[in-house]
N, C-alpha and C positions, 0 to 999 in steps of 0.2 A: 664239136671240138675235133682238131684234125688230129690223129698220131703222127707220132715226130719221127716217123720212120723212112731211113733212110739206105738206100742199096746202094754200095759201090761195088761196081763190078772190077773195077783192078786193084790189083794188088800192091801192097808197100814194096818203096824201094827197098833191096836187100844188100847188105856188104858181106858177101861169099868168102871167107877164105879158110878154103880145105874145111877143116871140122866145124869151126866157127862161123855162125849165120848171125847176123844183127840188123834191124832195122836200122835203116837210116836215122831215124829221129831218134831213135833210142841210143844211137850212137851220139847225135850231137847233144843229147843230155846229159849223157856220162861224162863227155868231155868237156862241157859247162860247168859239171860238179870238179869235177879236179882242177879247172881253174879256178874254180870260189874258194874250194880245200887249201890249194899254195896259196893264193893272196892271201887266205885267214892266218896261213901259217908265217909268210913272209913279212906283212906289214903290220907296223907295229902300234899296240891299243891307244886308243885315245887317250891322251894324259900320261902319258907312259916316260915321256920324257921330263914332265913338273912332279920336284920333287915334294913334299910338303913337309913343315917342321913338325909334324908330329913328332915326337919320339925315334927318327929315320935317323940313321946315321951320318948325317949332313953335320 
């Protein structure tokens, strides 16, 4: 059985500014979470607009 051992010898991309250091990819994750965050917050629930006669004020 082989080990699944792998060397990379370079280094992750970096986004340098001043104090703040972030991986590239870590970067385009945070910024994939805050657009799934708005859309969740933006768009509105399924069913959201059928009202039903329960009891609802219809």
């Amino acid at each position: 059985m082989r080990n699944g051992v792998v060397l990379m010898d370079s280094g992750g991309r970096y986004i340098d500014s001043g104090v703040i250091q972030i991986s590239l990819t870590n970067a385009i994750i945070i910024v994939a979470m805050i657009v799934v965050f708005a859309l969740a917050i933006l768009l509105p629930f399924p069913g959201r607009g059928r009202r039903g006669g329960r009891g609802g004020d219809s």
